[in-house]
Wavefront OBJ file of the C-alpha trace (Angstrom):
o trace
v 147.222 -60.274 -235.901
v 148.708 -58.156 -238.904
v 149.958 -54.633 -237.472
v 147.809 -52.172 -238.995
v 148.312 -48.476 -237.477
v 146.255 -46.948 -235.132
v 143.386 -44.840 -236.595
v 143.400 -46.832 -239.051
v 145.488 -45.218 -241.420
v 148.183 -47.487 -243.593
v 150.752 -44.740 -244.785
v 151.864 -45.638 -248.475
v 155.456 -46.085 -248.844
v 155.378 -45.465 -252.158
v 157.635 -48.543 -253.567
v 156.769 -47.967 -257.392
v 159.896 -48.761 -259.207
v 162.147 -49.693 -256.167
v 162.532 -53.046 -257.237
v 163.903 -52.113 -261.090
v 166.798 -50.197 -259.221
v 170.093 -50.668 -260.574
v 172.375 -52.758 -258.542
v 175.459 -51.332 -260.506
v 176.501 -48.885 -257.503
v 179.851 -49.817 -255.837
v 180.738 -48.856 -252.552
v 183.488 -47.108 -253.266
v 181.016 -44.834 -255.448
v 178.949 -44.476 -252.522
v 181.482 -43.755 -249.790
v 182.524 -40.974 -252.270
v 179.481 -39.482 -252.444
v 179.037 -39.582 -248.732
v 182.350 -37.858 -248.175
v 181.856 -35.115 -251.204
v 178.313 -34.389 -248.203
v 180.255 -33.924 -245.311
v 179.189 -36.848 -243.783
v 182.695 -38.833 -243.817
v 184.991 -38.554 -241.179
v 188.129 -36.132 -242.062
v 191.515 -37.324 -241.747
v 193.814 -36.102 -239.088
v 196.538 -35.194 -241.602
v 197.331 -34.917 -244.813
v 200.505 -34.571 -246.692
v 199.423 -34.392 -249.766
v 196.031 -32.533 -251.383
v 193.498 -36.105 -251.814
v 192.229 -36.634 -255.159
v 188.393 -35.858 -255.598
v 186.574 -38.797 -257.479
v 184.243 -37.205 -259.978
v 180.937 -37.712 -259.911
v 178.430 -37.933 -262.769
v 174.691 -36.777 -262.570
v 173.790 -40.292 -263.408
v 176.198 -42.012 -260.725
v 174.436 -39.582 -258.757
v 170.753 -40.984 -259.204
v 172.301 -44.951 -258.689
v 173.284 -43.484 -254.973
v 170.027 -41.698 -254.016
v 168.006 -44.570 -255.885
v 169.936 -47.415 -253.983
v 169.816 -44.968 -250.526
v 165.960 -44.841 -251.381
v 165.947 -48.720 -251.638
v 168.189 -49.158 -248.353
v 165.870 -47.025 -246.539
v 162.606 -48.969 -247.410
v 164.188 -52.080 -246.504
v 164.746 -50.687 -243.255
v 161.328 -49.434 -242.942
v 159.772 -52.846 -243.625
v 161.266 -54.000 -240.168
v 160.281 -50.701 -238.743
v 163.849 -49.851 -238.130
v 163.073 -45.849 -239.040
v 166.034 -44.878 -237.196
v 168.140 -46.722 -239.605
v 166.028 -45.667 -242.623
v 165.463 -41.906 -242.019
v 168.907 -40.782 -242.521
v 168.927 -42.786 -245.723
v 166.267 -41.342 -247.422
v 167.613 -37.855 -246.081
v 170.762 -38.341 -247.908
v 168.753 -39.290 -250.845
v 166.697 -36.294 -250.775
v 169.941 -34.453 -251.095
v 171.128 -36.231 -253.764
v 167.785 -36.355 -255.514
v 166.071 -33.170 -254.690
v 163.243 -33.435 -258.037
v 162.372 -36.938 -256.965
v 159.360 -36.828 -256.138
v 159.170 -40.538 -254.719
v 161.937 -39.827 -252.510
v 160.278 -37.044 -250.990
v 156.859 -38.890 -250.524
v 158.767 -41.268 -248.476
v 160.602 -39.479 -246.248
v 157.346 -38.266 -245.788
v 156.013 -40.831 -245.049
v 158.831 -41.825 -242.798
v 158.621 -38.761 -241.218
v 154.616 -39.249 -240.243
v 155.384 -42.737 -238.826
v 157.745 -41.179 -236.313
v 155.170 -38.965 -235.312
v 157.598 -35.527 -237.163
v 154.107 -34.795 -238.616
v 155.322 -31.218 -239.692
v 158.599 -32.568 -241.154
v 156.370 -35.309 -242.850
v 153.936 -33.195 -244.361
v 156.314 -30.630 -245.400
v 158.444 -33.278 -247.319
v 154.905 -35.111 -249.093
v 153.555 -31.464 -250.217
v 157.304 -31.099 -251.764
v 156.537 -34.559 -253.560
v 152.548 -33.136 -254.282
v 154.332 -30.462 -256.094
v 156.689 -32.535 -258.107
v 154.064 -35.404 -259.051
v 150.797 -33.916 -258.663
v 149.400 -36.365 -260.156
v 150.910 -39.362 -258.843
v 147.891 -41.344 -256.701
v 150.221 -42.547 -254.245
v 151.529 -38.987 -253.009
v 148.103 -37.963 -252.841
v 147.147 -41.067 -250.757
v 149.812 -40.857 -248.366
v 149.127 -37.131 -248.049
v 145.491 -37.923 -247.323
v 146.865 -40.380 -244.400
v 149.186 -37.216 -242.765
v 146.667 -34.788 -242.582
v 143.964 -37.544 -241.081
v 146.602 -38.337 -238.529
v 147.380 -34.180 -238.118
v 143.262 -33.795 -237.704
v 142.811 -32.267 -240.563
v 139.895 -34.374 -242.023
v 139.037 -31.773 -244.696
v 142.435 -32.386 -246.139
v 142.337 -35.733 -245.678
v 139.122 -35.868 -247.616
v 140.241 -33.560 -250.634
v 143.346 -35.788 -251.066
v 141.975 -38.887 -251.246
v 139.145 -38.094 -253.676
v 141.738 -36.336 -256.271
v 143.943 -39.878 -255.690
v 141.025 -41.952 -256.526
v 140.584 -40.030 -259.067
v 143.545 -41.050 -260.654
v 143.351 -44.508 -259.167
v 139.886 -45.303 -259.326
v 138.626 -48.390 -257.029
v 141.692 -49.093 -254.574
v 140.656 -50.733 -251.819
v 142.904 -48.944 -248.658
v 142.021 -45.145 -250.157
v 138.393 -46.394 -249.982
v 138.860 -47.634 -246.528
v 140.338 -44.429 -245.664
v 137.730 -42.322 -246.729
v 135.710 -44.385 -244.728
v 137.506 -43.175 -241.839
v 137.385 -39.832 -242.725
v 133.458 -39.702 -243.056
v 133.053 -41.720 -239.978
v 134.911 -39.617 -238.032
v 133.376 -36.399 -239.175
v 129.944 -38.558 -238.072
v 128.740 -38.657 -241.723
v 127.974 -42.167 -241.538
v 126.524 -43.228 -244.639
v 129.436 -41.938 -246.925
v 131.396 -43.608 -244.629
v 129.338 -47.124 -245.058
v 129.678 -46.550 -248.745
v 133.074 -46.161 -248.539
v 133.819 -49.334 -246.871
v 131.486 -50.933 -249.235
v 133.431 -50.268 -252.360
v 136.551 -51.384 -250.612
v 134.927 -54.366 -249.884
v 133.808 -54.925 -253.373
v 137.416 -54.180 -254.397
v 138.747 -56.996 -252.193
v 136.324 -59.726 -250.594
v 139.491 -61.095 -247.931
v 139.389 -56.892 -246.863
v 137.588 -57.838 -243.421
v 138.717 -54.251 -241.674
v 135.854 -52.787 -244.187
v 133.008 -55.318 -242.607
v 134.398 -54.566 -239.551
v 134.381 -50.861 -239.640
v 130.896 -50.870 -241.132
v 129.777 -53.122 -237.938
v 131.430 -49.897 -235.626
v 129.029 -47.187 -237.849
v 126.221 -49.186 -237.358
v 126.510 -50.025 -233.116
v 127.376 -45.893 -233.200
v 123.847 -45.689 -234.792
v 121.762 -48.112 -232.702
v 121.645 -50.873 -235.153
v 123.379 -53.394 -232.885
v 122.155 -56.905 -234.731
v 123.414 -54.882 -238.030
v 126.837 -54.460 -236.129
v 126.817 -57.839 -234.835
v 126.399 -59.641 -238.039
v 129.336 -57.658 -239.658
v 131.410 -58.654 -236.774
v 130.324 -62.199 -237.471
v 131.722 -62.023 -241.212
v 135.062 -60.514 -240.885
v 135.252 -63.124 -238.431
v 134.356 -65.599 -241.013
v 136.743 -64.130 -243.390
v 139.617 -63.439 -240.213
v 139.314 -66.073 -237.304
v 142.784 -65.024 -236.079
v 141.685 -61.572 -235.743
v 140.672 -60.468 -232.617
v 139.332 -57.173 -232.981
v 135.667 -58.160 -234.496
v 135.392 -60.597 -231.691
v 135.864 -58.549 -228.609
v 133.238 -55.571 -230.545
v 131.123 -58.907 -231.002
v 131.457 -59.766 -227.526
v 130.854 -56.438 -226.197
v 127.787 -56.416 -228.176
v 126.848 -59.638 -227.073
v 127.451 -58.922 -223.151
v 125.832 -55.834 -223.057
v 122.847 -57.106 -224.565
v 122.448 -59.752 -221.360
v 124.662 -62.862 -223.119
v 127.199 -62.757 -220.278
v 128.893 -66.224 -220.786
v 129.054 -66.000 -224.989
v 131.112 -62.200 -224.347
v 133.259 -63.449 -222.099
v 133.956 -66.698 -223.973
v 134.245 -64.445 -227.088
v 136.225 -61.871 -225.258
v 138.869 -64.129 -223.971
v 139.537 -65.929 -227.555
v 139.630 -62.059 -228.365
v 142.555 -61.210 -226.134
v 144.491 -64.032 -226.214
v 145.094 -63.457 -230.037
v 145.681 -59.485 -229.389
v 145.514 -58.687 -225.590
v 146.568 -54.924 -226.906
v 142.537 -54.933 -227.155
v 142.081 -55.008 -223.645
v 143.061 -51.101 -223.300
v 140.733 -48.748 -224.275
v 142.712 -46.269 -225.461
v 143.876 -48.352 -228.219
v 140.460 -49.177 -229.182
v 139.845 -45.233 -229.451
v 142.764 -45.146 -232.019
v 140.774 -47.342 -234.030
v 137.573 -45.923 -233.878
v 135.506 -47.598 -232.028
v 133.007 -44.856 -230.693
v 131.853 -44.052 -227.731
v 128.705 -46.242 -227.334
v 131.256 -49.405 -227.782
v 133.396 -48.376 -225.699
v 131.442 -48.573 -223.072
v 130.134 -51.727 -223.384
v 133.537 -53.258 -223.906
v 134.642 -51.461 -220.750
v 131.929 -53.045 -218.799
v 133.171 -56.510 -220.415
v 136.597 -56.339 -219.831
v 136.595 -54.817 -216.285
v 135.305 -58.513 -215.206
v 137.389 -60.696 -212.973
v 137.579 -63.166 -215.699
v 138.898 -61.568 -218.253
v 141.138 -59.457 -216.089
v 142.659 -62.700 -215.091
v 143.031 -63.894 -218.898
v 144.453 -60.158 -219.624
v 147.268 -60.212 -216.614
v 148.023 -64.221 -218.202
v 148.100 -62.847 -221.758
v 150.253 -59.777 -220.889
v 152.326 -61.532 -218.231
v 152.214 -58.596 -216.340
v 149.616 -57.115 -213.635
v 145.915 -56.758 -215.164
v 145.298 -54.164 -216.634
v 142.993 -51.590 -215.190
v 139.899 -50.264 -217.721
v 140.489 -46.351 -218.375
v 137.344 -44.910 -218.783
l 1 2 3 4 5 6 7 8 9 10 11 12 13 14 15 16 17 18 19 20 21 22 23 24 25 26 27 28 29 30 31 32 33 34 35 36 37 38 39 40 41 42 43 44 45 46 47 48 49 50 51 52 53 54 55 56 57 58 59 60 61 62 63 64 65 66 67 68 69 70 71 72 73 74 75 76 77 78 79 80 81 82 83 84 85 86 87 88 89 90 91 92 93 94 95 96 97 98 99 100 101 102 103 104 105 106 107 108 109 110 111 112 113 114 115 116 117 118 119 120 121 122 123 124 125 126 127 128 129 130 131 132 133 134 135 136 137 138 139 140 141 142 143 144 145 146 147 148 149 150 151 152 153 154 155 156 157 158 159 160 161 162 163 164 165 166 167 168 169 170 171 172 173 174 175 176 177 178 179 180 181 182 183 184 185 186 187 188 189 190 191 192 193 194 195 196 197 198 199 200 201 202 203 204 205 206 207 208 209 210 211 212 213 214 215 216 217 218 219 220 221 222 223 224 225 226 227 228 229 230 231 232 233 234 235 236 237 238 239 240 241 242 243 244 245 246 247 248 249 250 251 252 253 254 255 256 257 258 259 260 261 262 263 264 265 266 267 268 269 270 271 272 273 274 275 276 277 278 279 280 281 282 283 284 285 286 287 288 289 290 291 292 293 294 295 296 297 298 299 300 301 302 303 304 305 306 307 308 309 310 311 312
């Protein structure tokens, strides 16, 4: 299945105008810059004083902007190690940029440096206050730092500016489901729905609000649509199949259950079902499920490793 982050929360990278960069930057432009930082080894010896290469504000911007580029390419493949230090050089060399800043930020979150992170996308908030993006991927740090409040202020003033976008709506899903107002939270997912009918992680979330309320043949019948829409996913099965099996339909949940893990056997531990909200009720019927010999077998094949033991 796609990766999608635990609790649900996409952090925006924040990619507008990346691709126009200019590809006019020459290394030798660049290695200058890095040395005029500090950052390039010094000779041992030196006969003569070097000559500095002069740099103009606008060669400048080329660096930080290609830096910024390098970094998010890096990022893509989850190679943050590789990307951080690139978009901290390009913070340097573009301190009023206020996309550079938002994803560092964002960087910074993804490598769990919440405090770093938020500090660098409130720096961005400042410069672009009204730049949806910022706002969004603001709304995703302080959700991830607990601060549902925050998270909830930020993403209503993005949608504000960018009315009807599908992940903000999902994520103010989150944040009302979390905070146990449910209904705002079903509305939520709703509109993101209506924003994007392949969105299945809306259907699916609504299905986890409703088994949280007691409407299990409500929460079963999302399942059964994102499934529809996503086959290959596995999450909406196994919350289907815990459904099913706790309701007395032993052999559909466990038939369910093991098409479940053997497209994601990462569903088999609870704790990563936590991260993505599945409540408490849920939890314990798919603990119940996948504590069977069956599907401990089918986990301990998937994994290749030992099964797994159900943390309650």
């Amino acid at each position: 299945m796609p990766q999608r982050p635990s609790l649900r929360f996409r952090s925006n990278l924040l990619r507008t105008g990346l691709d126009r960069l200019s590809r006019r930057v020459v290394l030798p432009v660049l290695a200058t810059a890095i040395g005029l930082l500090g950052l390039a080894q010094p000779l041992r010896a030196q006969v003569l004083v070097p000559h500095t290469t002069e740099i103009d504000p606008e060669q400048l911007e080329y660096i930080g902007l290609e830096l910024l580029q390098d970094a998010d390419r890096w990022a893509r493949f989850q190679q943050f190690a590789e990307a951080i230090p690139r978009a901290e050089l390009a913070s340097q060399l573009l301190p009023e940029n206020a996309q550079v800043w938002a994803i560092l930020g964002s960087l910074y979150v993804q490598t769990d440096r919440f405090d770093e992170g938020l500090s660098a996308l409130l720096r961005a908030r400042q410069i672009e206050p009204e730049n949806a993006a910022i706002r969004f991927a603001l709304g995703s740090a302080y959700f991830q730092g607990g601060d549902y409040a925050g998270t909830i202020a930020e993403l209503h003033a993005g949608l504000e500016l960018m009315p009807n976008t599908p992940g903000a709506l999902f994520d103010l899903g989150n944040a009302y489901f979390v905070t146990n107002q449910f209904e705002l939270a079903i509305a939520n997912y709703e509109d993101a729905f209506a924003q994007n009918a392949e969105f299945w992680p809306a259907l699916n979330n609504i299905g986890l609000v409703h088994y949280e309320q007691g409407h299990v043949d409500r929460a079963i019948a999302q399942w059964e649509t994102s499934t529809t829409i996503a086959p290959q996913e596995a999450e909406p099965l196994l919350a289907r199949a815990a459904a099913l099996y706790a309701q007395g339909e032993r052999e559909v949940g466990l038939t369910l259950a093991e098409e479940a893990l053997r497209l994601d056997v990462r569903y088999a531990d609870l704790e990563f079902l936590k991260e993505n909200l599945w409540g408490e009720q849920l939890l314990k019927a798919a603990e119940q499920l996948l504590a069977t010999p069956r599907l401990q077998a089918v986990i301990a094949q998937s994994s290749q490793s030992e099964p797994i033991f159900i943390r309650p």
